[in-house]
C-alpha positions in Angstrom: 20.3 21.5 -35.5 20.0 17.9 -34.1 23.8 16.8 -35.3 25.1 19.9 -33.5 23.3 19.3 -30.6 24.2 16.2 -30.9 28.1 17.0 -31.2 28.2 19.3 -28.8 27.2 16.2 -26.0 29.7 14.2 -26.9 32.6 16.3 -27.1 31.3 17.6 -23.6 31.3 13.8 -22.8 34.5 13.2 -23.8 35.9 16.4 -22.5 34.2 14.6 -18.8 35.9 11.3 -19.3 39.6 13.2 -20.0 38.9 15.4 -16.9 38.5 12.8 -14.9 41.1 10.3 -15.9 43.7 13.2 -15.2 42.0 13.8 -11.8 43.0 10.2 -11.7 46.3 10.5 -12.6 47.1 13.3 -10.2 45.7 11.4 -7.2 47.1 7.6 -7.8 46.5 6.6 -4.3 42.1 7.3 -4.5 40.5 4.1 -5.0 37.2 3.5 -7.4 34.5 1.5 -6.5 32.2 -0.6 -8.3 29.2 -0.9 -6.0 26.1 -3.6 -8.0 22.7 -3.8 -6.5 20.4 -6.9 -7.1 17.2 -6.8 -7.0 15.5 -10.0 -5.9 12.0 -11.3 -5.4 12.2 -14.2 -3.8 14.0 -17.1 -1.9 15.1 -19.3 -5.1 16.6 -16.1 -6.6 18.2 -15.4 -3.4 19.8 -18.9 -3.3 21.2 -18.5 -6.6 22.7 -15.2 -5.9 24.4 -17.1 -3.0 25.6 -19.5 -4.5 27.6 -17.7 -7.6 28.7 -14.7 -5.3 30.2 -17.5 -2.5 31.3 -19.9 -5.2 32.2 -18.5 -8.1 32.5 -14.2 -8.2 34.5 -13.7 -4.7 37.0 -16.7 -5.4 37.6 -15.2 -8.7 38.2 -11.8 -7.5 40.4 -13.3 -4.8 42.3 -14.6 -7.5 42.9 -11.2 -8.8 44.3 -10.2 -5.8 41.0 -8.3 -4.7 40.4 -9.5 -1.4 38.6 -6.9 -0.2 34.8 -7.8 -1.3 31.9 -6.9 0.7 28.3 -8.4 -0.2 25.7 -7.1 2.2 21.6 -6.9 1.9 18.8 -4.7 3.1 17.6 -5.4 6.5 14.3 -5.0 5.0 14.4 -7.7 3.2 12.0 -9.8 4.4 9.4 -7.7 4.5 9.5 -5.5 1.3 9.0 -6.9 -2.3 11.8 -5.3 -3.9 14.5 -7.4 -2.0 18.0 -5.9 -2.6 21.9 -7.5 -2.6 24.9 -5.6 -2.6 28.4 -6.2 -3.8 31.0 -3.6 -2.8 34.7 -4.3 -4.9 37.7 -1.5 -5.1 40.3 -1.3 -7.1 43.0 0.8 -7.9 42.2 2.4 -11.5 39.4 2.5 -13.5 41.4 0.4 -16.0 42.0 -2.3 -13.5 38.5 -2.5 -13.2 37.9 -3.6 -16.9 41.1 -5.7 -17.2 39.8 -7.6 -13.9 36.3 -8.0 -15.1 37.8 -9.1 -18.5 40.2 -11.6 -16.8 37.5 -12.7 -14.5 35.4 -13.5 -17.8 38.2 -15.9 -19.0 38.3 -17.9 -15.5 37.1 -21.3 -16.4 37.3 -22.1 -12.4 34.7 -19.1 -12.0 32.6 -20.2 -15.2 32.2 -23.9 -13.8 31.6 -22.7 -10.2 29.2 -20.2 -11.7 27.4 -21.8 -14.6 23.8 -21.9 -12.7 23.7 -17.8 -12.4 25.6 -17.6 -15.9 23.8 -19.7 -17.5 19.9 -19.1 -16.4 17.5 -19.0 -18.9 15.3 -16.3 -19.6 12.0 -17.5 -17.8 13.9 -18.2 -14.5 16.6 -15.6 -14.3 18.8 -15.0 -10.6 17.2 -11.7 -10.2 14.6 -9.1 -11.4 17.5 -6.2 -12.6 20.8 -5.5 -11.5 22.5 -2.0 -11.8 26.0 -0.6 -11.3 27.1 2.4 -9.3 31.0 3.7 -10.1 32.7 5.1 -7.1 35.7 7.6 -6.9 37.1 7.8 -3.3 37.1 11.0 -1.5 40.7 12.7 -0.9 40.2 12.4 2.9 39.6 9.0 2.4 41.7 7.6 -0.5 41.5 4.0 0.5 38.5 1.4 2.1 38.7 0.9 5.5 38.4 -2.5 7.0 35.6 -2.1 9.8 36.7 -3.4 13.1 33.7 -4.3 14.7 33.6 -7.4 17.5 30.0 -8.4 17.1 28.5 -11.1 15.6 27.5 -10.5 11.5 23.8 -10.8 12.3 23.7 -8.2 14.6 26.2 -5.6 12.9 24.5 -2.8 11.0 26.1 -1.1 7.5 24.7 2.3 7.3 25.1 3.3 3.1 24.0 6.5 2.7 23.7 8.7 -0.9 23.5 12.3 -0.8 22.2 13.7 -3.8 22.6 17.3 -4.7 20.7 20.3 -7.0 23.4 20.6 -9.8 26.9 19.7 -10.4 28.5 23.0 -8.8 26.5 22.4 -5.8 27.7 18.7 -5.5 31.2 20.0 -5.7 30.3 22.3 -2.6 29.2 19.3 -0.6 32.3 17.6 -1.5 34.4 20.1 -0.5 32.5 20.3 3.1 33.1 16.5 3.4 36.5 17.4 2.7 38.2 20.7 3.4 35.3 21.3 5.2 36.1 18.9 7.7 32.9 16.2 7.6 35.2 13.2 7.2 37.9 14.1 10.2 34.1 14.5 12.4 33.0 11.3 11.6 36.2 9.4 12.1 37.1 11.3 15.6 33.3 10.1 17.0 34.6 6.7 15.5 31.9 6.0 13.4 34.0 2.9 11.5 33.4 3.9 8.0 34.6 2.0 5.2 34.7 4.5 2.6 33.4 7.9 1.5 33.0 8.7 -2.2 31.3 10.5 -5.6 29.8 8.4 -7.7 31.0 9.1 -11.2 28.4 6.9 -12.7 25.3 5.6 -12.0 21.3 6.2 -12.0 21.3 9.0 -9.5 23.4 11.9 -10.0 25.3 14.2 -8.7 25.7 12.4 -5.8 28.1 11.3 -3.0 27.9 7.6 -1.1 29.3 6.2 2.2 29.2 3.6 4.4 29.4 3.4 8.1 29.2 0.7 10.2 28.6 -0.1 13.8 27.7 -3.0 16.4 24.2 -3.0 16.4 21.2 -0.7 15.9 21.5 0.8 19.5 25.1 1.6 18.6 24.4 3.2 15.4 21.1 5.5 17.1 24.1 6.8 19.7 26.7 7.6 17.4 24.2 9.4 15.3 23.0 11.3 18.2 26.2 12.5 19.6 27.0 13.6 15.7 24.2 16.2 15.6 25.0 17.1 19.3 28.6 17.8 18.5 29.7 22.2 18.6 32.2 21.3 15.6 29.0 19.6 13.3 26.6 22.3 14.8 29.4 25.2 13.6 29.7 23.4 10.1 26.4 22.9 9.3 26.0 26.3 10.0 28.3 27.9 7.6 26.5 30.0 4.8 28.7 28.5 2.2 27.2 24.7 3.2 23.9 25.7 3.0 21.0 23.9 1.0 24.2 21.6 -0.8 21.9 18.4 -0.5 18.2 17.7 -2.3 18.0 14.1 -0.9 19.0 11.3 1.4 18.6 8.1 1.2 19.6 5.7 4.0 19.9 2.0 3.3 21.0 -0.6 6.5 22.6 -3.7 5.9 24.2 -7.2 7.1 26.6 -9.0 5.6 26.5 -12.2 4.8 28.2 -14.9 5.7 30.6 -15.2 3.3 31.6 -11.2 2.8 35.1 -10.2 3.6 34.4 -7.6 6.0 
């Protein structure tokens, strides 16, 4: 009983993985996104997250031709113990992503520049755990957007947001409302600068859906949000019977980015 159990995850597994490289191959233009999260405790750990994502990880992605990186943290930070990081890189195909990493690997530039954080030993490591989140980019939004904000970095806020949803047919319905639904058009005609919207395909919480908005300053962001649940298009969305109950829970995380980000 436990080897056909067994069996029957992994061919619905693999069945997954083929579904959604041919999703992939009908829409060539949707970017994926690997999103990692650090998880820091304190100031030396910071430092040497610094240091290899500045020195060694960005150049060597630049060198790959992706020079769209964005490394952000929690405004938070300094007063929570779980401190957190954020590294934000797309790329066209899922097997770009490997070849890149793999490439990146062999980079004796980016294994020099990067030896402190590579080379750490156990008993003073650059951070407490790190996890990945794969992103697939919504068909509204097939590519990252660039945000064009004026302010300084230390006063810009990145609003990432994860919706998570009941089951897998009612992510899908959420989706859709983002989509055909009309969600993403709202958001980009009260010009709330997002720099993507996505489903995450793998990670730690699913199903969900991520995005990332951005704005000048808190004041900016409380505004935009307000005029978004005072809008009659959002107010006749969010009313629809078929877009009822499609999300279980929010979580909202602000950010900076740090000096050396791309965007």
């Amino acid at each position: 009983m436990k080897r056909k159990q067994f069996t029957i995850i992994a061919c619905l597994a693999f069945f997954m993985l083929v579904s959604s490289l041919g999703i992939a191959q009908r829409n060539p233009d949707r970017e994926y996104y690997k999103l990692t999260v650090y998880h820091f405790k304190d100031a030396e750990q910071e430092q040497l997250l610094d240091a290899y994502l500045e020195h060694a990880l960005l150049p060597a992605l630049h060198r790959q031709k992706i020079s769209d990186v964005g490394v952000f943290k929690g405004l938070s930070n300094d007063t929570v113990a779980d401190k957190l990081l954020y590294v934000f890189m797309p790329f066209k195909s899922l097997k770009d992503m490997k070849s890149i990493e793999e490439d990146i690997g062999n980079d004796k530039a980016y294994q020099a520049a990067g030896s402190s954080y590579i080379n750490a030993s156990f008993d003073k490591p650059p951070y407490k755990r790190m996890e990945t989140i794969i992103l697939y980019a919504f068909p509204l939004a097939p590519k990252m957007q660039i945000p064009q904000l004026k302010a300084p970095a230390a006063e810009r806020v990145y609003e990432l947001r994860s919706y998570e949803s009941a089951t897998e047919k009612v992510f899908a319905n959420k989706v859709k409302m983002f989509n055909e639904g009309g969600e993403v058009p709202l958001f980009k005609r009260l010009n709330f600068n997002a720099v993507f919207y996505s489903e995450v395909i793998a990670g730690t919480k699913m199903p969900n859906l991520m995005y990332m908005t951005t704005f000048e300053n808190m004041q900016e962001r409380d505004e935009h949000w307000k005029a978004f649940v005072a809008d009659e298009e959002w107010k006749k969305l969010s009313a629809m019977p078929e877009y009822q109950n499609n999300v279980q829970h929010i979580d909202i995380t602000f950010l900076r980015p740090t000096k050396y980000s791309d965007f």
